[in-house]
C-alpha positions in Angstrom: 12.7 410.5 146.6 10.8 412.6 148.8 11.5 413.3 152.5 9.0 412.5 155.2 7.3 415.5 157.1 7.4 415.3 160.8 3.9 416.7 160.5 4.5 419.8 161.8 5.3 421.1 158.1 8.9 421.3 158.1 10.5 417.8 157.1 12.5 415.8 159.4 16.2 414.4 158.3 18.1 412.2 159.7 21.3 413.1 161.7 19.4 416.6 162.3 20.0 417.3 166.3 18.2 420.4 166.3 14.8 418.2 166.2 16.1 414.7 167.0 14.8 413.3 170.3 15.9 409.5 169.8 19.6 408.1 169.0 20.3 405.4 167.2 23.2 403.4 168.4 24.8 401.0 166.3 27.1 398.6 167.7 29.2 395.3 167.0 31.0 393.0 168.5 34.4 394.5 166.7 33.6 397.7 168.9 32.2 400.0 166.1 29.7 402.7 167.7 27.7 404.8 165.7 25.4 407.3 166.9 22.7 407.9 164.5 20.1 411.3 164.9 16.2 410.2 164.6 13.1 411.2 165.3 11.2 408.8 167.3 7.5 409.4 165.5 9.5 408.2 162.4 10.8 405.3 164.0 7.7 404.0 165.6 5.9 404.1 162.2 8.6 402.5 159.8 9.7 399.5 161.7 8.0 397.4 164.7 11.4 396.8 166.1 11.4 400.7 167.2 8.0 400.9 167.9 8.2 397.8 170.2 11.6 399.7 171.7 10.4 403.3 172.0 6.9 402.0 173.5 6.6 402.5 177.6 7.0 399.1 178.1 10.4 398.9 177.0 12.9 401.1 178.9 14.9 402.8 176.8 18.9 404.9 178.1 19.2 407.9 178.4 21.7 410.4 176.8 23.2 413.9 176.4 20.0 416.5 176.7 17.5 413.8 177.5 17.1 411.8 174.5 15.9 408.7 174.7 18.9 405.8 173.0 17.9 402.3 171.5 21.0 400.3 171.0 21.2 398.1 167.7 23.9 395.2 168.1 24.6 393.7 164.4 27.1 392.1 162.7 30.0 394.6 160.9 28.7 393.3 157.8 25.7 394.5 158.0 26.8 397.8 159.6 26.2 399.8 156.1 23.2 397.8 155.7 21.4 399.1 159.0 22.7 402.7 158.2 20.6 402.6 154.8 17.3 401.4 156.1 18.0 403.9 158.6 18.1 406.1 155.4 15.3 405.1 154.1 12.5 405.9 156.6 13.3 409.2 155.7 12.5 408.4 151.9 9.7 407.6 149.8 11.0 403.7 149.2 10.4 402.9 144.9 11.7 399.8 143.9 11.9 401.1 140.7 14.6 403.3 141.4 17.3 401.0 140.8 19.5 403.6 142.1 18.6 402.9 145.3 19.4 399.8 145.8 22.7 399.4 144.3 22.6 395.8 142.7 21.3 392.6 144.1 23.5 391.9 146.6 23.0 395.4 148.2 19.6 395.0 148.0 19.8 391.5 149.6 21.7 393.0 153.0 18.5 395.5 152.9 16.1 393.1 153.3 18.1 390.9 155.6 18.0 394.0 157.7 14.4 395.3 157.0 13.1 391.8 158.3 15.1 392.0 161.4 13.6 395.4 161.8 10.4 394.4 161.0 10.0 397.2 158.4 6.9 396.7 156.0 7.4 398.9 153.7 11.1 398.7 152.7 10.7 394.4 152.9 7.8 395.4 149.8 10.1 397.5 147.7 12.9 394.9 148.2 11.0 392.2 147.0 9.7 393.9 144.4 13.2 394.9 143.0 14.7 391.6 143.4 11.7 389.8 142.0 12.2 391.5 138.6 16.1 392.3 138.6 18.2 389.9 136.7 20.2 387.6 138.6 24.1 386.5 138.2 24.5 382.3 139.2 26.9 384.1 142.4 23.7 386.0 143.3 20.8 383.7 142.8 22.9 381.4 145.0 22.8 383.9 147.8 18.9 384.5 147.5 18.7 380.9 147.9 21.0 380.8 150.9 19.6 384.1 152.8 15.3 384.3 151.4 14.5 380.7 152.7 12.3 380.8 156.2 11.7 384.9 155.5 7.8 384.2 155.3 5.4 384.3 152.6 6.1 387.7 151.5 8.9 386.1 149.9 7.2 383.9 147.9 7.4 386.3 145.0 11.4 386.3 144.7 11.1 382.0 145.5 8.9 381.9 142.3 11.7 382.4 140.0 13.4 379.5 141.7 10.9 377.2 142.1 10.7 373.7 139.9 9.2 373.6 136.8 5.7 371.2 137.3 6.4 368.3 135.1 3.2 369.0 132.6 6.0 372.3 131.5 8.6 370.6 131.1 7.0 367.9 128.6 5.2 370.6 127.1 8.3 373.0 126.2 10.6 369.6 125.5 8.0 368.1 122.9 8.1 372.0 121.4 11.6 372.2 121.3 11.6 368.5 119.4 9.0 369.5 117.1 10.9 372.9 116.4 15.0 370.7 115.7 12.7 368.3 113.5 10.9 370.2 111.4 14.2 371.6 109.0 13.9 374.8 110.0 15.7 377.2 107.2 19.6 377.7 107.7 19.0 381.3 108.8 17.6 379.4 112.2 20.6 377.0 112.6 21.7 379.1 115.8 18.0 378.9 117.2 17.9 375.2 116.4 21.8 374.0 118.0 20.4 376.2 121.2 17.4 373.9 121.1 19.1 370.7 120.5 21.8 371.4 123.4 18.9 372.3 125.9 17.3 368.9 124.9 20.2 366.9 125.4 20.9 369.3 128.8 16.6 367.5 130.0 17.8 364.3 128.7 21.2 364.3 130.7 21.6 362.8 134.4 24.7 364.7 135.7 25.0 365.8 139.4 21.6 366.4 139.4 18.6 364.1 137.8 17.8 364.0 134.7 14.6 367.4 134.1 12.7 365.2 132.3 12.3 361.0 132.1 10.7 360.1 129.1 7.7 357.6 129.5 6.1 355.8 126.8 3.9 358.5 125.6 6.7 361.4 125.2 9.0 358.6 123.4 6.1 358.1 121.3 6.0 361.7 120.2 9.4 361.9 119.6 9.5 358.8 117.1 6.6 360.6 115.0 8.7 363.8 114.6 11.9 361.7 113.5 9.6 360.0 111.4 8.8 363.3 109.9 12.4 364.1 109.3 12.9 360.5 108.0 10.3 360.9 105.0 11.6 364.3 104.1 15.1 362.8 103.9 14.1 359.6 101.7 11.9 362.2 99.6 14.5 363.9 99.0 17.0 360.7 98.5 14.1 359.7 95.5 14.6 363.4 93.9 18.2 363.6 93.6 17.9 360.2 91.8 14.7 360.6 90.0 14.3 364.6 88.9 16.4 364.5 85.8 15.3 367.9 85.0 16.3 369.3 88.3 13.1 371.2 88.9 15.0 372.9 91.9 18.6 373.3 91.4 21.4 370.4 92.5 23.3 372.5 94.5 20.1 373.6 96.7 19.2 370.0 96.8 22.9 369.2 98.0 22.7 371.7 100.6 19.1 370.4 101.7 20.6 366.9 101.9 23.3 368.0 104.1 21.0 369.6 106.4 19.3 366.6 106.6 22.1 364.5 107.6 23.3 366.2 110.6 19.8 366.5 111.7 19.7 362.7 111.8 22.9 362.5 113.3 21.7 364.6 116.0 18.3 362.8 115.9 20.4 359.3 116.6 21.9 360.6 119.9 18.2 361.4 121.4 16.5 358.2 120.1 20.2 356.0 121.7 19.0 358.2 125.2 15.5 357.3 124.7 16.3 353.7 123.5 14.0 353.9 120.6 16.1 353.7 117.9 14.6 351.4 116.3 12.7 353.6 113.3 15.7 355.2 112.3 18.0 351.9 112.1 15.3 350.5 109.6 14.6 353.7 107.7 18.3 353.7 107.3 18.7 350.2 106.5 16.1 350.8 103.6 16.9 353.5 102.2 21.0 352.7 102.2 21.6 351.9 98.4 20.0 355.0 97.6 22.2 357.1 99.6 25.2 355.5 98.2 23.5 356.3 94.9 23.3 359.7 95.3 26.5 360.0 96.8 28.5 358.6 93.8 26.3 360.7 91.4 27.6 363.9 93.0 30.0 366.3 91.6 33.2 366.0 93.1 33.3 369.0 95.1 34.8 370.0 98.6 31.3 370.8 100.0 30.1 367.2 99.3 33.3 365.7 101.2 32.2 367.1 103.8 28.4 365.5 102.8 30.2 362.3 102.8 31.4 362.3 106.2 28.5 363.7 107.6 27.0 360.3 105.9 29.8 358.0 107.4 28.8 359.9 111.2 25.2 359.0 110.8 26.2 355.5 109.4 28.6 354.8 112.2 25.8 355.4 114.9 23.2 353.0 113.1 26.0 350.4 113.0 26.4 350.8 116.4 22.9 350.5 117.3 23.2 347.0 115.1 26.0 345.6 116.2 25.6 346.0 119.9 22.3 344.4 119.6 20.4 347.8 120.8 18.3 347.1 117.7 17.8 343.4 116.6 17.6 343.1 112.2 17.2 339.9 110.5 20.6 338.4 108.9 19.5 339.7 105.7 19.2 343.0 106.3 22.5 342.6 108.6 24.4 341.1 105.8 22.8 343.8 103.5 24.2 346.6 105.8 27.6 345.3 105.8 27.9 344.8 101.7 26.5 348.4 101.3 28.6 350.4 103.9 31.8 348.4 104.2 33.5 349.2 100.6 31.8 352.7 101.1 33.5 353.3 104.3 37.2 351.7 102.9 37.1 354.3 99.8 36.1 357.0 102.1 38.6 356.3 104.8 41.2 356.1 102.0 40.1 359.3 100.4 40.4 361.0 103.6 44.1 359.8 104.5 45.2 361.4 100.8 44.0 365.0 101.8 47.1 366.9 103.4 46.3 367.8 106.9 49.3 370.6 107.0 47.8 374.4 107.2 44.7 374.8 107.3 42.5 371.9 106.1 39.2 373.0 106.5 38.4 369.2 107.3 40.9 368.1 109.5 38.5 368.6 112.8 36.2 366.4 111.1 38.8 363.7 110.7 37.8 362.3 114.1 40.3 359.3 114.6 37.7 357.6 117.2 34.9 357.7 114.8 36.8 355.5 112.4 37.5 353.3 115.2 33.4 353.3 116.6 33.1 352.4 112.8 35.6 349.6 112.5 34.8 348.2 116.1 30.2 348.2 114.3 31.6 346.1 111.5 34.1 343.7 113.5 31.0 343.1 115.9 28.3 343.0 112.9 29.9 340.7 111.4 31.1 338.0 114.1 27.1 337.8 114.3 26.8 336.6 110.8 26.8 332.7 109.6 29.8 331.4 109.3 29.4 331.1 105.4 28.6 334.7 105.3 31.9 335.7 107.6 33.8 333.8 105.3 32.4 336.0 101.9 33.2 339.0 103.5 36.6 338.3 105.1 37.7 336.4 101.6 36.5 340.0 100.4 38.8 341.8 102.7 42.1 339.9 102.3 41.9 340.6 98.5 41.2 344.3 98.7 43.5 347.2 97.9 42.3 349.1 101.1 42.7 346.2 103.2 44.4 348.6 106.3 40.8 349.9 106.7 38.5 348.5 108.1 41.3 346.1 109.8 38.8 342.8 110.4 41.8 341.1 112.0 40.2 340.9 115.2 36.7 339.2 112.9 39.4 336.7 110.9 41.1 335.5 114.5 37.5 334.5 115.7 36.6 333.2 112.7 39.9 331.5 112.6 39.0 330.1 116.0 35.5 329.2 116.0 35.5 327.3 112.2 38.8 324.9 114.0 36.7 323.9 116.9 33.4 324.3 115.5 33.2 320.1 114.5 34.3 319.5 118.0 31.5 321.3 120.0 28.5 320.4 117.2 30.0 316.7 118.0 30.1 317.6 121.8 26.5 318.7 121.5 25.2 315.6 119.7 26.5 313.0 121.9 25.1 314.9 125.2 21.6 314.7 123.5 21.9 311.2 122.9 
């Protein structure tokens, strides 16, 4: 920082009597008074305020040995502030001399103060230094509270804050999907459960709207990159039954498969926000013998519990989807989803209540007590939508099985119970009204 010259050769400094001919007199309403030494050319150049004040038009007091007095009221928090532009018209202002400035906040009070004082050159550097300085959430808070109605020359700091034009926001959200969907290598998983959160964060209406409302277009683009992942998955479904010679080796296909699955799983929550879930329910639907096939070919190992409950998460949501009539299937395919995933779900429910839970179980905070119960609740509703005949197979089914305590269908059998007893009565009810 270099001092300003007086012109005369020798620089002037602030508080220096020996040349001053103007005081400074800073005072607030708490009945601080400060008497600060300046030069008046100084003044006059750095800030209109002074200029206005020292011009003849504006009487000015006098004091001890004739020098001419401007009084500054302000408030005794922005006492320091004044006293450092003050300061500064006796500096070469950088902005990037962050030593100068002493964080945002300081920096904030500055400017509050160099507008007031209508001081060009130190508003510049200020905005400068707080367009490029990294903001804390307490910080950017005061900007917003304190830059607002400052002018245009402001508009460089406002930038930061400003909302994202909607053709940005579509643009980076269709990225990020494209980026979560495309299986990128496990060395990226961190990258990718930033992405996914950030996604769901756009998707989410909290106290504030929702960033981005999908239309028909963006949903369209999002159902082509699930699609994506969906034919990888069933590709990879048809290996692990088909490659006897295991061209690429189980365990890597395993891990792959796993992958996969929570992929979907995640995939499931953004298609239920953007009610398209329609191309997952029937890739699932299709493709659900396999799965079990290549689920009951595996070797028994930790690594593909885990696998299996991943499967029973995934399952559970696509249930869901069916059963609350989000996505409408034929009864076939209804019936067909019920035959394949109820006996899977008993066995794995019942394999899961064996495992000790004392110490440390490396699955207990995957045995998620209400994702049993989302699970039982998707059958109990899938089935009450079945034919009669049908309800009847599967509940004659249940009442004869060893694992009979899960999924508990007594809610289905009651209704069942109920509607077969008065089921002549209304079908006779019906007939005689149309007569």
């Amino acid at each position: 920082m270099k001092s300003t010259g007086s012109g005369t050769g020798a620089p002037s400094r602030i508080g220096d009597r020996s040349t001053s001919d103007v005081v400074v007199r800073l005072r607030t309403q708490d009945g601080r008074d400060d008497w600060v030494y300046c030069h008046s050319h100084i003044l006059a150049e750095k800030s209109k305020y002074f200029a206005d004040r020292l011009s003849e038009s504006w009487p000015t007091c006098q004091i001890l040995d004739s020098r001419n007095c401007v009084e500054v009221y302000c408030q005794e928090s922005d006492f320091d502030y004044h006293v450092t532009v003050l300061r500064f018209f006796y500096v070469s202002v950088d902005a990037s001399a962050t030593e100068m400035w002493h964080g945002v906040k300081n920096a904030l009070g500055i400017l509050r103060v160099a507008v007031d004082l209508g001081c060009p050159q130190i508003i510049t550097a200020c905005v400068d230094y707080l367009e490029a300085a990294p903001w804390e959430e307490a910080e950017e808070e005061e900007i917003l509270r304190i830059i607002p109605g400052m002018g245009s020359q402001m508009e460089p700091i406002i930038a930061r804050l400003q909302p994202v034009n909607s053709t940005a926001i579509v643009r980076i959200f269709l990225s990020a999907i494209q980026f979560v969907t495309s299986s990128p290598p496990p060395l990226m998983n961190e990258l990718k459960t930033s992405a996914q959160e950030q996604i769901e964060y756009m998707l989410t209406e909290d106290d504030d709207a929702p960033l981005l409302v999908a239309d028909d277009e963006i949903k369209l683009e999002v159902r082509e990159c699930v699609r994506g992942l969906l034919a990888r998955f069933n590709d990879l479904v048809e290996s692990l039954l088909c490659d006897p010679e295991q061209s690429v080796p189980e365990a890597e296909k395993y891990q792959l498969f796993q992958f996969y699955l929570i992929d979907l799983s995640w995939s499931c929550q953004i298609m239920a926000k953007l009610e398209t879930m329609r191309e997952v329910v029937n890739s699932w639907t299709e493709a659900s013998e396999n799965i079990v096939k290549v689920v009951e070919q595996a070797s028994p190992k930790a690594e593909m519990l885990e696998m299996k409950l991943k499967i029973i998460e995934v399952t559970t949501k696509i249930l869901e989807a069916i059963g609350y009539g989000n996505v409408i299937l034929p009864t076939a395919k209804r019936l067909h989803m019920v035959k394949v995933w109820l006996p899977f779900a008993r066995v794995m429910k019942h394999l899961i209540d064996s495992i000790p839970t004392d110490g440390e179980d490396v699955l207990a905070p995957k045995m998620d007590g209400e994702l049993w119960q989302s699970l039982e609740s998707a059958f109990v509703s899938i089935i009450l939508a079945l034919p009669s005949v049908d309800q009847a197979d599967i509940l004659t089914e249940w009442l004869g099985s060893e694992h009979i305590r899960y999924p508990d269908l007594t809610e289905a059998f009651e209704v069942w119970c109920y509607r077969s007893k008065v089921a002549k009565r209304r079908l006779t009810s019906i007939g005689a009204s149309m007569v």
